[in-house]
N, C-alpha and C positions, 0 to 999 in steps of 0.2 A: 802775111800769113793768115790773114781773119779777114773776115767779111764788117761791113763797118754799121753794125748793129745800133752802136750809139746815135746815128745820123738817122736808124729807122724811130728810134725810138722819139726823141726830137720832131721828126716830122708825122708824128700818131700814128703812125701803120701798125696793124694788128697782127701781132708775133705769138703764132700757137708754136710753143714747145713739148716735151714731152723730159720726165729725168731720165737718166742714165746715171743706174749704179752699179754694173756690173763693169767691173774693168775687164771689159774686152772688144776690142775694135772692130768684132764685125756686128756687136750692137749699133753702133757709133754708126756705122756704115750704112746699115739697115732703115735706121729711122733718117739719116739724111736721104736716103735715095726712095725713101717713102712721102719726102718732100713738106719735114717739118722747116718751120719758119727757123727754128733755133733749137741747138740741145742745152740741159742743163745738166752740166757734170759735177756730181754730186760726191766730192771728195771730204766733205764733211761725214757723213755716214756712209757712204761705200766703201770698200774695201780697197782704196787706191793709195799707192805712192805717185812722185812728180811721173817717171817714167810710163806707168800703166795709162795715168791722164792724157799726157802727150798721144799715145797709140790710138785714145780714141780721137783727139783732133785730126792727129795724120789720118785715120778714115774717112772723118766726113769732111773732109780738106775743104775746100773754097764751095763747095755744094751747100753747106749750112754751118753757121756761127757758131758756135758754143763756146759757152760761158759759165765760169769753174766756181761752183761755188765750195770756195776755201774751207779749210778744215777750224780755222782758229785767223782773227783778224789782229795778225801780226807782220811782220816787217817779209819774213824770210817766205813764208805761205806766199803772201800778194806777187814778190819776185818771182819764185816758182812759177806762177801759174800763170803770169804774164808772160814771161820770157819762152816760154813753152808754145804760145802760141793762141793762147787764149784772146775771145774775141771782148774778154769782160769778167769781170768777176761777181758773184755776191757773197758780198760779206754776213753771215748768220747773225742775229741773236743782237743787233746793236741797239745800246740800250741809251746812249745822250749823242749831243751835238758833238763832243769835244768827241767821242768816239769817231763820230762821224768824218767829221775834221784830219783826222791821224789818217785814216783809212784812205780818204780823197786823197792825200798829201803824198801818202806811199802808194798811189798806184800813178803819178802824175811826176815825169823828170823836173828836173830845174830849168827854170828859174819858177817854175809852178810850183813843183813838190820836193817831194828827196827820193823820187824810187832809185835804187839803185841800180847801176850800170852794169849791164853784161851782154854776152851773148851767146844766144843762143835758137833756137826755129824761130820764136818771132823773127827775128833780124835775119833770117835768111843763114843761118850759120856765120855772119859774117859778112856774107855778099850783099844783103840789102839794108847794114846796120844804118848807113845817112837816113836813106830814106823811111825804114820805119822808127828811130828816133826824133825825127822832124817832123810825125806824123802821128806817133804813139800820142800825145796827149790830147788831141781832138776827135781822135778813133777808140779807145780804149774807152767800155762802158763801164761805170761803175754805178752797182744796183746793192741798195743795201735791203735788209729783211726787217720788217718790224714783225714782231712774232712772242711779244711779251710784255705785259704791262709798265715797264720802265721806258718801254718805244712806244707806245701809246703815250702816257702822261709826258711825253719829252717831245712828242713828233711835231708839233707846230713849231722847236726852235732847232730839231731835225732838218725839217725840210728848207733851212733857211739856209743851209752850208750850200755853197760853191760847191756846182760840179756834179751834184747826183744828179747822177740820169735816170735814176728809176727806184721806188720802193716795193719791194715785194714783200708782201704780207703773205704769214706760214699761219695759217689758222689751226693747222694742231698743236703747235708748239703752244703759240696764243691763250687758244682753250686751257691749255698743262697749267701755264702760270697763272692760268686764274683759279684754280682748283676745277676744272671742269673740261678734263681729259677725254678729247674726240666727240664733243657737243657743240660742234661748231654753230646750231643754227639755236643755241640756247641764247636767250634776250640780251645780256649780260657783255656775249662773246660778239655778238651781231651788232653792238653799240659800238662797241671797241672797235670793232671794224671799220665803222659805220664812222668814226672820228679820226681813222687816218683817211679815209677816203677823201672827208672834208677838209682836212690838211692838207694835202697833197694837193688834190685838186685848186686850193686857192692859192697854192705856192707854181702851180705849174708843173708837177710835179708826176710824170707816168707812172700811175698803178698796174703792178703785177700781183699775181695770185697763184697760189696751186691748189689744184680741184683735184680731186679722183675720180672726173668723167666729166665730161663734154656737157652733159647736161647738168649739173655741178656748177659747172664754171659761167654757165650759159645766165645766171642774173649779174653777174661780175662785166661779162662782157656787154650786156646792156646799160651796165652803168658807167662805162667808157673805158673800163681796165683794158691794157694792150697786150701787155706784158704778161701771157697765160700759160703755165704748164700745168699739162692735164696728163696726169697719170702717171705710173714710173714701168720703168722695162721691167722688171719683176711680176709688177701686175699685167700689165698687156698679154704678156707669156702667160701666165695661169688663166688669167680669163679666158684667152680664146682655147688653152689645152682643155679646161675645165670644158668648156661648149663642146667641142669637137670630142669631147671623152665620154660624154652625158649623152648627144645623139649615136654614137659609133654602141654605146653600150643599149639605149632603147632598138634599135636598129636588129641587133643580133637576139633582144628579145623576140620580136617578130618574125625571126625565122623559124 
């Protein structure tokens, strides 16, 4: 029921994203058939239950991956959102190793981990539980967030757990816990960065990011980040209404 994300990430392919926080599946739809690499569903701050999530994976079905990032990195969220159909998860806000550890642990079956056993769309309802159980642990991405001074001073014994496939740094959040709320290119917040990069990359580790525009993300992607969401449906929608509302209103001045 997912696209196998994990194996792009592994092999460096450059996966532009875009979030999705409106729980509704013809967003979901929209932006797969506009031919992002991957959606990131943003159950953390959206307004979503397990069900609303689901509706947008069933939109953008086998056309693009999406990957849920949880509301809280606990046992019953990671099931949810796996079993739903998710091509991956990220976990927010992880702040050590052992964090780190639990998270891997509960999204990865036994004899790997302890996720728990169910079914549900992943598995086909039932019909394809062998085979995506025999499969879920080498396809199933797990992408954690560094996005706060406790994941910076911790990221180089971070990146040394088994099994992440990918860290995505939230540079607002970042900025927040350092007293320096949406100053992302302040010195301070740019070091910080600047040291999981260096982590990551000598562990082997793919960086992710999100930007608020293309040009934005565009030194991130020069620095070999793969893993990019740029922008959220909220803002796409306003931006282009604002343009189109700005000409439409100069326009009728001229008549």
């Amino acid at each position: 029921m997912h696209s196998n994300i994990r194996a792009r990430l592994k092999n460096g392919d450059m996966l532009i994203g875009t979030l999705v926080t409106i729980p509704a599946p013809e967003v979901a739809e929209i932006m797969a058939e506009l031919g992002y690499d991957w959606l990131f569903i943003d159950t953390e701050h959206g307004s979503f239950n397990a069900q609303a999530a689901q509706g947008l994976l069933q939109a953008a079905d086998h056309r693009c991956p999406c990957v849920v990032r949880i509301p809280a990195n606990d046992e019953v969220w990671i099931k949810k959102a796996l079993d739903i159909g998710a091509a991956g998860i990220i976990a927010p806000g992880v702040k050590s190793a052992a964090e780190a550890e639990e998270i891997v642990r509960l999204c990865k079956y036994p004899p790997r981990g302890n996720r728990g056993v169910g079914i549900g769309r992943a598995h086909g309802y039932g019909l394809s539980f062998k085979e995506y159980v025999e499969n879920a642990n080498d396809e199933i991405a797990v992408v954690l967030q560094a996005e706060n001074t406790d994941a910076v001073a911790n990221i180089a014994e971070i990146v040394r757990v088994p099994d992440i496939d990918a860290v995505l740094i939230g540079p607002y959040d970042l900025s927040a816990s350092m007293g320096k709320m949406g100053r992302i290119q302040d010195a301070e917040v740019q070091a910080a960065i600047t040291s999981v990069t260096k982590c990551c990359r000598d562990a082997g580790i793919p960086l992710g990011i999100f930007a608020d525009s293309a040009q934005s993300a565009a030194p991130f992607i020069e620095q070999g980040y793969t893993l990019v969401a740029i922008s959220t449906d909220c803002l796409h929608m306003a931006q282009g209404a604002r343009v189109e509302l700005k000409a439409a209103k100069e326009l009728s001045q001229d008549l």
